[in-house]
C-alpha positions, -999 to 999 in steps of 0.1 A, spaced: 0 0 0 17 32 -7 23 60 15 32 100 16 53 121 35 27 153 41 34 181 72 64 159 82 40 125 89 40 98 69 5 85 54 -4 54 40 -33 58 12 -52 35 -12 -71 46 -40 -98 24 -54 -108 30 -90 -95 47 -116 -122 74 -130 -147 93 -123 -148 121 -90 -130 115 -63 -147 104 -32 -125 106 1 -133 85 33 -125 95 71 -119 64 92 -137 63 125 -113 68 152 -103 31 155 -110 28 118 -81 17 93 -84 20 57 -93 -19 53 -124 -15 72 -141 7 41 -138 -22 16 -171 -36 15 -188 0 14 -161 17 -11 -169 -13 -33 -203 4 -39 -183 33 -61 -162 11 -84 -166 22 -119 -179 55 -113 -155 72 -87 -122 72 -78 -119 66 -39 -95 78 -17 -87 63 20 -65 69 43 -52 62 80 -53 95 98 -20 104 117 -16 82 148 -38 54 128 -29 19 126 -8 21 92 1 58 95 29 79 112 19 86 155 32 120 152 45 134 184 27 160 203 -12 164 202 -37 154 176 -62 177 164 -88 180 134 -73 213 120 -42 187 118 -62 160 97 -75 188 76 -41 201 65 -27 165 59 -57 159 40 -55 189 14 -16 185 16 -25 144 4 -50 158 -19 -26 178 -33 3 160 -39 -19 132 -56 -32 159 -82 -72 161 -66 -82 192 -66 -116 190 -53 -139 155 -39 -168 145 -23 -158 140 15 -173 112 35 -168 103 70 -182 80 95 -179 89 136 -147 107 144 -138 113 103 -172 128 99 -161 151 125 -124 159 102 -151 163 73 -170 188 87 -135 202 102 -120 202 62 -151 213 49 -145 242 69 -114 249 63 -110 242 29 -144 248 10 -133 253 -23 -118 215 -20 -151 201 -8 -176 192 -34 -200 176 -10 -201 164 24 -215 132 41 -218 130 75 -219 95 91 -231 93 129 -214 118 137 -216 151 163 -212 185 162 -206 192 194 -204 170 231 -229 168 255 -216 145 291 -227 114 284 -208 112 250 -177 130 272 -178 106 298 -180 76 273 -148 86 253 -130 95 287 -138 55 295 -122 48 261 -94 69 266 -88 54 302 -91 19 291 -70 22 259 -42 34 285 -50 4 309 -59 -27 290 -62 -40 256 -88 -64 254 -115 -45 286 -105 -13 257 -122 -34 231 -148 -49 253 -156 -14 266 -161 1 226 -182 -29 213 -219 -24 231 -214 16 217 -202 7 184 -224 -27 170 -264 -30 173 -274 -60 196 -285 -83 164 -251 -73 148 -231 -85 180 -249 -117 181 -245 -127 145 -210 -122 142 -193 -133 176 -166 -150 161 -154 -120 137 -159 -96 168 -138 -123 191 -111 -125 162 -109 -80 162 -104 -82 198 -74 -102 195 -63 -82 169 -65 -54 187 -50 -69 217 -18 -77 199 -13 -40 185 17 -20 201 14 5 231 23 34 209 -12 24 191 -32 32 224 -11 64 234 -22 76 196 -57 65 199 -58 81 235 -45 111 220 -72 112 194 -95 110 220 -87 142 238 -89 157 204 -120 146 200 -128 163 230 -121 195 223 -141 196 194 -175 223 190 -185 235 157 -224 240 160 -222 273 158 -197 274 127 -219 250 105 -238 274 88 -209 284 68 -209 253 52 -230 257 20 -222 229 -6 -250 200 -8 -243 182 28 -264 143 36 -267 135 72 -266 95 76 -276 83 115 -276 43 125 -311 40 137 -303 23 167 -268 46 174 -270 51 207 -233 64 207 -237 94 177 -279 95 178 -301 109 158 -306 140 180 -269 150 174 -275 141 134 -305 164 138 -286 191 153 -259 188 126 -287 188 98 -303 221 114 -275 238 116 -253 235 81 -254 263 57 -269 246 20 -293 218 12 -293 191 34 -307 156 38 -309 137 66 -314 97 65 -321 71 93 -300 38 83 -326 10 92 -315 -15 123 -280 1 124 -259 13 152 -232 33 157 -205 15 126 -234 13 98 -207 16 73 -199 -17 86 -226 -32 98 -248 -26 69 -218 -10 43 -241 -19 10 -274 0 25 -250 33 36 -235 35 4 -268 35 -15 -277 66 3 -247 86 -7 -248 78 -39 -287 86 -41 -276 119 -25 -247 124 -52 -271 111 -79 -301 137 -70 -278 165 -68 -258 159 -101 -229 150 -86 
């Protein structure tokens, strides 16, 4: 997989296709770019679709210092840019729907349209004190960090149907290295910081809202709040009997909403 040396951090990228608009997709937080596969499929043919690991991501550069999504929006323009794409269609799901919303206020003339995927604008306690408990546990212990994520991230049918994939992840993630936790800990207090309701209305390219219906992590009331608040035309869409990871649990059905949303806005 190849990589890039942007703002002094190396970044390991994949794109998928090779025509058509370019479509970039923001990994959750724990995300890497492998877990977009089955969704991205969705584009092939008609888009060209760019992933890649954030810094402090599994196969990217943990940068020293702090994290922040003005940070992920510069590495992203500087990637766009030294791969020759001057303006895409950003997606993200959870903590890269944040970074979109982030880019696509920084950077609007690079930001065709924007998709966000159970994501928040802004963080009430209960979301504070559950990513404090990640944060903690990434620090303390591998596998109670990846018990404590998987009720907020998976729908209860998804969980029981696929206990021997989720059972396989968690030692997966139990064999990554330290420096893996201190980056996604750091990620976490970047996450933290993060309130942009107020700065949404200056976002005015076409913008879809996507919410798991049974997210009880990034709910619909915060998708509602982002919908409300963003400058253009917006769509916001429920993602039957999904929770918090729709783009995995259910990767075909999220991807035919955006590309609905692309299709019935010319895009």
């Amino acid at each position: 997989m190849p990589d890039a040396v942007v703002n002094g951090v190396r970044l390991c990228y994949e794109i998928l296709g090779d025509k058509g608009p370019c479509i970039v997709l923001l990994n959750g937080i724990a995300m890497s770019i492998g877990h977009w596969k089955p969704f991205a499929q969705s584009f092939s043919g008609s888009f060209r679709v760019l992933c890649h690991d954030l810094r402090g991501q599994t196969l990217s550069e943990k940068s020293i210092g702090e994290y922040s999504f003005e940070q992920h929006s510069q590495d992203l323009a500087a990637l766009m840019a030294k791969l020759g794409i001057d303006k895409a269609h950003i997606v993200g799901t959870s903590y890269g729907s944040e970074g979109a919303m982030c880019f696509a206020l920084a950077y609007p003339e690079k930001t065709a349209s924007l998709t966000v995927i159970d994501g928040v604008s802004e963080i009430d306690p209960l979301l504070r004190a559950t990513a404090e408990s990640w944060q903690a546990a990434a620090l303390s212990d591998p596998r109670v960090f990846y018990k404590t994520l998987m009720p907020w991230t998976y729908s209860s049918e998804f969980i029981g149907a696929n206990k021997q994939v989720l059972d396989s992840r968690e030692d997966a993630v139990a064999s990554l290295p330290r420096e893996w936790f201190e980056a996604f800990a750091g990620l976490c207090r970047a996450f933290l910081k993060l309130d942009i309701t107020k700065s949404l209305n200056r976002i005015t390219c076409p913008s879809l809202v996507v919410v798991g219906e049974l997210d009880i992590l990034k709910h619909r009331g915060f998708a509602s709040i982002i919908a409300k608040h963003l400058g253009g035309q917006v769509s916001l869409v429920e993602i039957p009997g999904a929770g918090h990871a729709a783009v995995i649990e259910k990767p075909k059905e999220t991807a035919s909403v955006v590309l609905a949303f692309l299709e019935e806005n010319g895009l």
